[in-house]
C-alpha positions in Angstrom: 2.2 27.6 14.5 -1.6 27.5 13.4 -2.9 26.9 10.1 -6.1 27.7 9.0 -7.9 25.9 6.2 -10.8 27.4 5.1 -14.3 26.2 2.6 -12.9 22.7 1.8 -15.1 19.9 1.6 -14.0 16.8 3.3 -14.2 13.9 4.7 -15.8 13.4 8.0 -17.3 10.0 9.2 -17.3 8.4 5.4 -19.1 11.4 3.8 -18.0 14.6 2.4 -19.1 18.2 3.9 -18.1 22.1 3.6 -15.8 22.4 6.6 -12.8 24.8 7.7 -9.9 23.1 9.7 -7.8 24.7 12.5 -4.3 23.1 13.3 -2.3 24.2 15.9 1.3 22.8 15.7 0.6 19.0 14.8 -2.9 18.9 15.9 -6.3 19.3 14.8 -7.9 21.7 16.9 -11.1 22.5 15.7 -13.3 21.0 12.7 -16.2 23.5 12.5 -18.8 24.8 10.0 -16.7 28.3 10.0 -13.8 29.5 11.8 -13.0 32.7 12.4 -9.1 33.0 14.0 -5.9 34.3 13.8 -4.0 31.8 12.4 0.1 32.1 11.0 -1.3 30.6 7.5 -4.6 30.9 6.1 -5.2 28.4 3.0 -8.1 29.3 0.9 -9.3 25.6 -0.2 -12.5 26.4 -1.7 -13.3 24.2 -4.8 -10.7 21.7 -3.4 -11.4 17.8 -1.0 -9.5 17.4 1.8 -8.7 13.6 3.1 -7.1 12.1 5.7 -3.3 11.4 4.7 -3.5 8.3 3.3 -1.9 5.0 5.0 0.2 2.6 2.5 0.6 -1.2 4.7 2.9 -2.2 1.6 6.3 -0.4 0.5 9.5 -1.2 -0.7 11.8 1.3 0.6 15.1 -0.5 -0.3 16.9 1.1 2.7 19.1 -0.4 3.6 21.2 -2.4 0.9 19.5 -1.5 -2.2 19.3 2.8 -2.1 20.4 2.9 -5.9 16.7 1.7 -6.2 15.0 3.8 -3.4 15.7 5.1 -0.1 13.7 6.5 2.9 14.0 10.3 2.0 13.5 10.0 -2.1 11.1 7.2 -1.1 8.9 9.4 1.6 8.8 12.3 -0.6 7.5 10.3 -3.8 4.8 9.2 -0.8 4.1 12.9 0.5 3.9 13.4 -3.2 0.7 11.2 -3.4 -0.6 12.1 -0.6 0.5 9.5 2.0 1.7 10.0 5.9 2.0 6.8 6.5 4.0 4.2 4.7 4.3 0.5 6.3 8.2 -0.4 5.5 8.5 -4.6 4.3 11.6 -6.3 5.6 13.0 -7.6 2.5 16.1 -5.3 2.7 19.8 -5.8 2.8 20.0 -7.2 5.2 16.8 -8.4 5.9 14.9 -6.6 8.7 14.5 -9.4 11.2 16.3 -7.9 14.2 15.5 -4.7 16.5 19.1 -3.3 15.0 17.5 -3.2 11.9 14.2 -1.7 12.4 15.7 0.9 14.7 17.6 1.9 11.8 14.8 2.2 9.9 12.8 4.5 12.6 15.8 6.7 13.2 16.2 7.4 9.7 12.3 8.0 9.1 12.8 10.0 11.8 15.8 12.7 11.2 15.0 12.8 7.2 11.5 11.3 6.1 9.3 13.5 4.6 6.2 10.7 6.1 5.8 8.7 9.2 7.4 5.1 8.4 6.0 1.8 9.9 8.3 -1.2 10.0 7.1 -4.9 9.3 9.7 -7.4 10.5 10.0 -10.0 8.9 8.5 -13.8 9.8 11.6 -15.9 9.3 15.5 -14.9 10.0 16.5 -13.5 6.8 13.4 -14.0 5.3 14.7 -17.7 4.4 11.4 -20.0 5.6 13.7 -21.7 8.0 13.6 -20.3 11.4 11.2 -17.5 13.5 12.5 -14.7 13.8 13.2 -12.3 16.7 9.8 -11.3 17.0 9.6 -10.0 20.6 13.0 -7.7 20.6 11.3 -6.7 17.0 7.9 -5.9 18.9 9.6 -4.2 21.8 11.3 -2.2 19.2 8.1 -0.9 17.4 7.2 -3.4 14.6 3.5 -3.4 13.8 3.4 -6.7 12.2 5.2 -9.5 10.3 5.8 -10.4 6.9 8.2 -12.5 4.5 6.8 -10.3 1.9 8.1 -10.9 -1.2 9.2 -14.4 -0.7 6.3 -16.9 1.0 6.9 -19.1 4.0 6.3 -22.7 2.2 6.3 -25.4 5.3 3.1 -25.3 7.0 4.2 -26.5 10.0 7.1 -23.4 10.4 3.8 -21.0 9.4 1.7 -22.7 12.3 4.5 -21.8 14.6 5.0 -18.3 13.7 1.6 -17.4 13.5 0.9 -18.8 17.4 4.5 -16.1 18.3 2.6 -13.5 16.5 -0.7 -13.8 18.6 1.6 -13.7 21.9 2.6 -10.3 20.6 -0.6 -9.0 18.8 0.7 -8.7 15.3 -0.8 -9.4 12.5 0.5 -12.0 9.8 1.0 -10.4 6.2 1.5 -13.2 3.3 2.5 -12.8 -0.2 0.8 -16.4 -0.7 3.0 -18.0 -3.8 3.1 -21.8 -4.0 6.7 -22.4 -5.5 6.0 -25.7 -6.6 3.3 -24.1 -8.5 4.3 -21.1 -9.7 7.8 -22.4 -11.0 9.4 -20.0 -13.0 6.8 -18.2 -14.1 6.5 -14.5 -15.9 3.1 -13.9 -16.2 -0.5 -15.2 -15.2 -0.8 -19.0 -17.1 -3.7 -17.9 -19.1 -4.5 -16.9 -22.7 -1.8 -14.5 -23.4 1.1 -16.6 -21.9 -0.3 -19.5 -24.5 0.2 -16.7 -26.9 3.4 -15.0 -26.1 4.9 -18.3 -24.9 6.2 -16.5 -21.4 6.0 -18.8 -18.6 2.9 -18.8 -16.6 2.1 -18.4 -12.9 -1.3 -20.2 -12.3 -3.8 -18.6 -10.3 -3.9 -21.7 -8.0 -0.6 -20.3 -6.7 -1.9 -18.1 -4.8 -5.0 -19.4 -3.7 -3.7 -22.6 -2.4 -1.6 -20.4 0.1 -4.6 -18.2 0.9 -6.6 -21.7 1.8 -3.4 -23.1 4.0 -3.3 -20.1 6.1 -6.4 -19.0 6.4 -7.0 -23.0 8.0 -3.8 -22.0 10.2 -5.2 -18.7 11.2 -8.1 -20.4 12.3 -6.6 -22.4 14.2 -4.3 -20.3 15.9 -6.5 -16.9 16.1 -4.4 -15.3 14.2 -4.7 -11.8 12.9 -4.0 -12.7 8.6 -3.5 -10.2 6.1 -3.4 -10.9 2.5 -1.2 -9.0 0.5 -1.8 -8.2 -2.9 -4.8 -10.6 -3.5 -5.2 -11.1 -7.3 -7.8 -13.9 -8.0 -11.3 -13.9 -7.8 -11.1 -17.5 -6.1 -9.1 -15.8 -3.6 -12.0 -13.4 -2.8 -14.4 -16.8 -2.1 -11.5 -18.0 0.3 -11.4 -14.9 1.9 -15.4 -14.3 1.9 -15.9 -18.0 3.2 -13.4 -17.5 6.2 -14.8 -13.7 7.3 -18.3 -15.2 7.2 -16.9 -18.1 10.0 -15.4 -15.2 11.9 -11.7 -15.7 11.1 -10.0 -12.7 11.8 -8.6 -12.2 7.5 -8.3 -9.1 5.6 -7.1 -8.3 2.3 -5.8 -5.5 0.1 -5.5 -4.8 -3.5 -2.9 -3.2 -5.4 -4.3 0.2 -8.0 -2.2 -2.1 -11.1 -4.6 -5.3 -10.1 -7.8 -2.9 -10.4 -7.0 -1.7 -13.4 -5.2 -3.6 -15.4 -5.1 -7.4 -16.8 -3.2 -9.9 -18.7 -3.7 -8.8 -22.0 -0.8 -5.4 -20.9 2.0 -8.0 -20.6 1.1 -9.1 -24.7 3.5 -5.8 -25.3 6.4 -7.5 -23.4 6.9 -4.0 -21.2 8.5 -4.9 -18.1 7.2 -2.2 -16.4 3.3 -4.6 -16.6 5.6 -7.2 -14.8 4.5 -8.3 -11.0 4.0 -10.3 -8.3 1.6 -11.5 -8.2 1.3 -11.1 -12.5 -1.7 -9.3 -13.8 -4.7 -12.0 -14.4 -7.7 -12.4 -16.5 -10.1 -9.8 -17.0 -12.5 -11.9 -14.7 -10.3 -11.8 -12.2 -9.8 -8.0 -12.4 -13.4 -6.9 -12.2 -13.9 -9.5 -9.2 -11.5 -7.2 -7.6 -13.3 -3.8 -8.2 -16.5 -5.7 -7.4 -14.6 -6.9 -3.8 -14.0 -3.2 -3.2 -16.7 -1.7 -3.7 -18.2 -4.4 -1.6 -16.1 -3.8 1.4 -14.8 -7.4 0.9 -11.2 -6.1 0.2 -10.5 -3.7 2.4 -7.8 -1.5 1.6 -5.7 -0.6 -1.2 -1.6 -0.5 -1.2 0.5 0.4 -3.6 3.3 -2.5 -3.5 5.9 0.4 -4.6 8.2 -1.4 -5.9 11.5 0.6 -7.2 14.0 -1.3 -9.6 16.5 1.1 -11.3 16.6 1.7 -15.1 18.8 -0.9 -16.3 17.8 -3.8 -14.2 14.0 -3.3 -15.3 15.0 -2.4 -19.2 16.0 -5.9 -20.4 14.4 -9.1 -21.9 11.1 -9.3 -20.2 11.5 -12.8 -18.5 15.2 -11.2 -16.8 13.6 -8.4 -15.7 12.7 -8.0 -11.8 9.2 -7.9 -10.6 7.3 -5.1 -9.1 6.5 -1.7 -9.9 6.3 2.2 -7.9 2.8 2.9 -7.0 3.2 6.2 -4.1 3.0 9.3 -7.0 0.1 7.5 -9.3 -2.2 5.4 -6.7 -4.9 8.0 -6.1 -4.8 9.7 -9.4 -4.9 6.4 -11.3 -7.9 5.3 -9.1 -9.7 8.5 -8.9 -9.3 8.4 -13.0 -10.2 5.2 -13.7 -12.8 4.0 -11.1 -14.4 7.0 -9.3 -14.5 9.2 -12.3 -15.9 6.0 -14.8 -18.7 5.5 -11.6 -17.5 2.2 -10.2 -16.9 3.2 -6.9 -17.3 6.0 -5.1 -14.9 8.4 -3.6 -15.7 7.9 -0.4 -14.9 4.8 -0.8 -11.6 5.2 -2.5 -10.8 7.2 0.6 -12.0 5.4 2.9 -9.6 2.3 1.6 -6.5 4.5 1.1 -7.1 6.4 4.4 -8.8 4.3 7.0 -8.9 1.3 6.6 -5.1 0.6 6.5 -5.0 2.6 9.6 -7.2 -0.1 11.4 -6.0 -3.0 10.1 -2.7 -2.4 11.8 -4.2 -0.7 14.9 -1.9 2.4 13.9 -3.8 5.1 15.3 -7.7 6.2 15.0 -8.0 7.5 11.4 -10.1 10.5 10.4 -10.2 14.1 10.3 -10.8 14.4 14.6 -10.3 17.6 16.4 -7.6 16.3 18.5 -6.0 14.2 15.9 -2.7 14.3 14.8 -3.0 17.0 11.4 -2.3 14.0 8.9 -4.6 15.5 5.5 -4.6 15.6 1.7 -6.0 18.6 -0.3 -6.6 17.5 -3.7 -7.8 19.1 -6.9 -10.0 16.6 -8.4 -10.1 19.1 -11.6 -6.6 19.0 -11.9 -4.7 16.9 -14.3 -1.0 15.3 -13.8 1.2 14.4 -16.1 3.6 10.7 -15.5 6.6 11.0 -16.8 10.4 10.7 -15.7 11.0 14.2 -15.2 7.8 14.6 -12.6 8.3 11.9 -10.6 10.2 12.0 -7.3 11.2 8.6 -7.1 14.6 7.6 -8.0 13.1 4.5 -9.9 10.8 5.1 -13.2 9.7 1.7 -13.3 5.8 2.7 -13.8 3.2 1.4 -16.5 1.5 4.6 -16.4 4.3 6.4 -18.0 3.5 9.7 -20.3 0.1 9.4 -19.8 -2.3 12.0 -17.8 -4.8 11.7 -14.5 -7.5 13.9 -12.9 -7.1 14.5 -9.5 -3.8 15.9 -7.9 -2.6 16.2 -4.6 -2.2 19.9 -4.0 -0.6 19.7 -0.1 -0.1 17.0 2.2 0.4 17.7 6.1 2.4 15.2 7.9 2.2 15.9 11.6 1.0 19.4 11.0 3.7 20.4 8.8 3.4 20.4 4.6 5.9 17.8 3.3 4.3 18.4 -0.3 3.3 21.6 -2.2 2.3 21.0 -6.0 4.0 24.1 -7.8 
């Protein structure tokens, strides 16, 4: 099978050019000025940007256990939806992955009906509980690409100094959703001005940073590999900054809800502006963009987070955390910060596309001849439209609901083959 894409402008080596792309079968073949061949599909993308498929390291696919929520086909099609091949799968199933049973389910599935390629993360601790290391070598024989107790966080030090020296036997990298229990408590929202206000419980910011500090000092010692999920605070961004600048092998990512949005959504008590960690001051938020654009934070994941309808549509402080991210992450960005001139889209790609790829030592990122045909062709003149009849996920649990973008994925190529169309 060749396809032949012809007068798109892409990406190549972090800047965009006029290119046409031969594939043939699940390869790139040729990247040229102009190709002239006989190909079994020609696509005219003229007035269209073509991007490497972008890499998500942070998805909740809720398969197994939880598949009223999510599951690996409705969850890999709302991803080829926005544009991603890649999705990096976190353990916190049911049951827990933190055996190779597990995570060869997970593969096998991806496998037969997944509409993207799909990563597992084991997870740190059996089950996930902060108690005991898991299996990390059967794990790592059996294709995880790093470790995580990601949405729960490993609170005894010691137990953390231990799993981090496993993961360096077996070059994986440590993912934490740092969250001081102690500290957070029972906390809804960030403790700041609009918790005062509301009276909803707060989650201070030292939560996470404290956490950030303690394994960052443990990574160090160890030589870890650390990645911090979801980083939310501006005083995380110093920890972070500090421990690069000594050569301590930390990376972060940011979520497209902690760009763009601050404490001052939750004020309307929608559960749907409810996460982990919560939404923080306005400071906080442009310390992220700032980090980005800066190369500080490296990558951006979405965090998709599926609860069904009626767990998420109750009293704010019963509803679940989290939110879905796959359909809305590049539109949402493109609108907000590449279209308003804070950062540029090259930049946005080269977070969403390949940085996350290196991170994890997946594969090397980039529109290659010789590559694997992973690409995006977007119309960044094109609007979309959120709502629960467009999106593909079987959650709805979105705070961008009925509201409209620039910039839609018109056809994503997963191995070659088009695993999203837009009508």
């Amino acid at each position: 099978m060749k396809t032949l894409i012809k007068n798109g402008t892409v990406y190549i080596d972090g800047a965009f050019c006029a290119r046409d792309i031969l594939i043939e079968d699940e390869i790139i073949s040729q990247v040229s000025d102009s190709i002239e061949a006989i190909a079994d599909v020609t696509v005219d993308a003229s007035g269209k940007h073509i991007f490497p498929g972008f890499v998500d390291l942070h998805a909740h696919l809720r398969d197994p256990g939880q598949t009223y929520k999510e599951d690996i086909v409705t969850g890999t099609r709302a991803a080829a939806k926005g544009g991603f091949t890649t999705v990096c799968a976190m353990p916190n199933t049911e049951p827990v992955i933190d055996n190779i049973a597990a995570v060869e389910y997970i593969q096998r599935r991806a496998k037969d009906l997944g509409f993207c390629k799909v990563r597992v993360i084991g997870a740190i601790t059996k089950q996930s509980e902060g108690k005991e290391i898991s299996e990390m070598a059967t794990m790592k024989s059996g294709g995880i690409i790093g470790v995580s107790d990601d949405g729960k966080c490993v609170q005894n030090a010691r137990l953390m100094l231990n799993c981090m020296k496993y993961a360096v036997n077996y070059d994986l990298p440590v993912i934490i959703h740092a969250e001081d229990y102690n500290l957070a408590g029972k906390g809804q929202i960030h403790a700041g001005r609009i918790a005062s206000k509301t009276g909803l419980s707060g989650i201070p910011a030292i939560a996470e940073e404290v956490i950030i500090a303690r394994d960052i000092m443990l990574a160090e010692s160890t030589k870890a590999r650390l990645h911090v999920a979801h980083v939310s605070t501006a005083k995380s961004l110093e920890l972070i900054r500090d421990a690069q600048n000594r050569g301590i092998q930390v990376t972060c990512e940011v979520t497209p809800h902690h760009l763009l949005l601050n404490e001052e959504a939750t004020q309307t008590f929608d559960p749907n502006t409810k996460m982990k960690p919560p939404l923080r001051s306005e400071q906080d938020r442009l310390a992220l963009v700032e980090g980005l654009k800066s190369g500080l934070i490296s990558c951006i994941a979405t965090d998709h987070a599926p609860h069904a309808d009626y767990e998420k549509e109750r009293e704010f402080d019963h509803a679940p955390f989290g939110i879905i991210g796959f359909e809305t992450a590049f539109a949402v960005l493109y609108h907000h910060l590449v279209r308003a001139g804070l950062i540029s889209l090259e930049r946005l790609i080269e977070a969403m596309a390949i940085a996350p790829a290196n991170i994890m030592k997946l594969y090397q990122p980039g529109i290659i001849e010789g590559n694997k045909a992973d690409l995006v062709i977007a119309d960044l003149d094109a609007k979309i439209l959120v709502n629960v009849d467009t999106l593909l996920s079987k959650s709805k649990n979105t705070p961008w609901l009925n509201q409209v973008f620039m910039g839609k994925i018109v056809t994503t190529y997963c191995d070659g083959d088009v695993t999203w169309k837009a009508d």
